[in-house]
C-alpha positions in Angstrom: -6.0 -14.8 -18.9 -5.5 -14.5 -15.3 -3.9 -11.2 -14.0 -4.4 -12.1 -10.3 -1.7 -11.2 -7.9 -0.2 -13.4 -5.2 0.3 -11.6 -2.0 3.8 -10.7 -1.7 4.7 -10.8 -5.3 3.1 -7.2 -6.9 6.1 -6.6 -9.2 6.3 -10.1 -10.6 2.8 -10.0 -10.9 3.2 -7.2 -12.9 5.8 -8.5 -14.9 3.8 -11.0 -15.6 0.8 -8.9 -16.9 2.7 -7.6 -19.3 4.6 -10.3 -20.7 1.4 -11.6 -21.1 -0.6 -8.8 -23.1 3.0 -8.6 -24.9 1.9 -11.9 -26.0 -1.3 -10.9 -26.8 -0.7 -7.4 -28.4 3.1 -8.1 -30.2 2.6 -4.6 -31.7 2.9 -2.2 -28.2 5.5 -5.2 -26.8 7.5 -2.7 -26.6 5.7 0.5 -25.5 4.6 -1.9 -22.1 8.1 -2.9 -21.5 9.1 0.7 -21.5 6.1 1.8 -18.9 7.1 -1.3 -16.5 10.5 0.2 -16.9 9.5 3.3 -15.6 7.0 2.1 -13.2 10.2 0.3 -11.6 12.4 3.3 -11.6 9.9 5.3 -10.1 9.7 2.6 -7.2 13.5 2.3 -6.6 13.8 6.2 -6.7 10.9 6.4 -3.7 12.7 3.3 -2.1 15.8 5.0 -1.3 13.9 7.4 1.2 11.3 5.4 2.7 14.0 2.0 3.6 14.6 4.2 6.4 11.0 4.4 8.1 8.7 2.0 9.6 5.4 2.1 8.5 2.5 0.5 9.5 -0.5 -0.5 6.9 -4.4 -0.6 8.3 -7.4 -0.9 6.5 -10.5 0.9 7.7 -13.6 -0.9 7.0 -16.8 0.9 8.8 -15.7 0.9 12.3 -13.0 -1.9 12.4 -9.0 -1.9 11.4 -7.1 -4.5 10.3 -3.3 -5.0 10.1 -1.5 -6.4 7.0 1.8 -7.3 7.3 5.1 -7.7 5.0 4.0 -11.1 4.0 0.1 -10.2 3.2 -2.1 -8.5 0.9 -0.4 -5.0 0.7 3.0 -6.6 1.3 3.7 -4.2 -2.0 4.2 -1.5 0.7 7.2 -3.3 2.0 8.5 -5.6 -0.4 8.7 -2.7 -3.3 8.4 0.5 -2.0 10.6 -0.5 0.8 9.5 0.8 3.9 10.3 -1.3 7.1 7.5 -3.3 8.8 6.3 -1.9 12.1 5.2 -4.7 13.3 7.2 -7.8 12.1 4.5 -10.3 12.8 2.7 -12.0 10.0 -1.4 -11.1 9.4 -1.5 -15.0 8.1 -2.3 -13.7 4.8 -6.0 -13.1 5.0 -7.9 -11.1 2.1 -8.9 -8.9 4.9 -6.0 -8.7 7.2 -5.9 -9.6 11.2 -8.6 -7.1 13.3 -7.0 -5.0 15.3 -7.9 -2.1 17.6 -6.6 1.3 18.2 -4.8 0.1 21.4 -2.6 -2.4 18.9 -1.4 1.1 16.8 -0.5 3.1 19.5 1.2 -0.1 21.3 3.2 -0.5 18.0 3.9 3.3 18.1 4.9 3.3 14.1 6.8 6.1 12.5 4.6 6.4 9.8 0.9 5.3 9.2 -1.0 4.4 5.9 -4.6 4.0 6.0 -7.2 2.5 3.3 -10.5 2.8 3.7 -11.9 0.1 2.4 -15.9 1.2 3.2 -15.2 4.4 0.8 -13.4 1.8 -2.1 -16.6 0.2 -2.5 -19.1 2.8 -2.1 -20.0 3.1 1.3 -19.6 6.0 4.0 -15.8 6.8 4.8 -15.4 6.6 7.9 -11.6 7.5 7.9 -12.2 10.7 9.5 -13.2 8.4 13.0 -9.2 7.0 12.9 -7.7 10.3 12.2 -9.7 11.5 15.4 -9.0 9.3 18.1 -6.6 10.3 20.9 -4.4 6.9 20.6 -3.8 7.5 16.9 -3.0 11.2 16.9 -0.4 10.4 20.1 1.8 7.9 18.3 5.0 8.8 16.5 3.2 8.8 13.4 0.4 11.1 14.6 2.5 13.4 16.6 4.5 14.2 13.5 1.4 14.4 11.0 3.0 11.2 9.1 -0.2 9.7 8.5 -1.2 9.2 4.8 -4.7 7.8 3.0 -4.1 5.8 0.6 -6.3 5.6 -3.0 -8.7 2.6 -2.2 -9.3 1.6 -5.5 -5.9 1.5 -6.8 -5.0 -0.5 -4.0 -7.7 -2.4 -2.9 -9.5 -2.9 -6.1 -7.5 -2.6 -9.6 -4.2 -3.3 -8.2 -2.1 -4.8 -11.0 -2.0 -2.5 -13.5 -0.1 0.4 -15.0 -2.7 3.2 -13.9 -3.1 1.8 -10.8 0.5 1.2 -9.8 0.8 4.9 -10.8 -1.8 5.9 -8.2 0.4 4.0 -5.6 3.0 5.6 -6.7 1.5 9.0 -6.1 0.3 7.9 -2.8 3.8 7.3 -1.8 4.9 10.0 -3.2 2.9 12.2 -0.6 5.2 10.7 2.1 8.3 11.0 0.1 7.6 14.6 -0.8 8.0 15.8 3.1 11.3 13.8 3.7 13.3 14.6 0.6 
């Protein structure tokens, strides 16, 4: 069984998931169809407040960033939760995004910033603390109005697909929405 997901396409991923185990597991069919249903509601509800921000997605891995775009790995940020792509330009869809330094952030200037750390997801140091520090970060719209947000590593970087995790997103998310509504 292959519960993958192709970059760009979280919900149908997840649509897929299930239909699958519904497959699998006849007897809670219904009980998963009722959780995606949620799981979707919950997205459209958050999406009516963030399709009117920019935000900007960078993973933090030791001491380098990388940019993902609408059309890579975290597209989900975009395509589902519907926030609008700081930065229009594709990261060509690499499992580890396009490297990018803190001169590329504050040249963007985005409204709001989400940060993974992907060193902390698989049991290293975090060294998110270093991005949260430095002068070009804290100077950019985002920074300025404390509209910078960690996101759960392992829900997004690791388990992503699932019920649980898509839950955790949705919390992370949620920590935006809470200061705009």
């Amino acid at each position: 069984l292959d519960v993958s997901l192709v970059y760009g396409d979280y919900m149908e991923g997840l649509e897929r998931n299930v239909a699958n185990l519904a497959k699998i597991f006849p007897s809670i069919a219904e009980d998963l169809n009722s959780e995606l249903d949620n799981i979707k509601s919950e997205i459209s509800t958050l999406s009516e407040i963030t399709e009117a921000y920019d935000a900007l997605f960078i993973l933090v891995n030791g001491e380098t960033l990388s940019f993902f775009g609408a059309e890579g790995r975290f597209a989900v940020l975009y395509d589902e939760f519907g926030f609008m792509p700081s930065d229009e330009k594709d990261d060509g869809g690499e499992t580890h995004g396009e490297l990018v330094g803190y001169e590329y952030i504050a040249a963007v200037n985005p409204s709001i910033i989400f940060l993974m750390d992907r060193g902390a997801a698989i049991g290293n140091e975090s060294t998110i603390s270093s991005v949260l520090d430095n002068a070009l970060i804290k100077n950019t719209t985002a920074g300025s109005n404390n509209d910078i947000y960690e996101l759960d590593g392992t829900a997004w970087y690791i388990s992503a697909g699932g019920f649980e995790s898509t839950y955790t997103m949705i919390e992370d998310i949620e920590n935006f929405t809470s200061t705009k509504s």
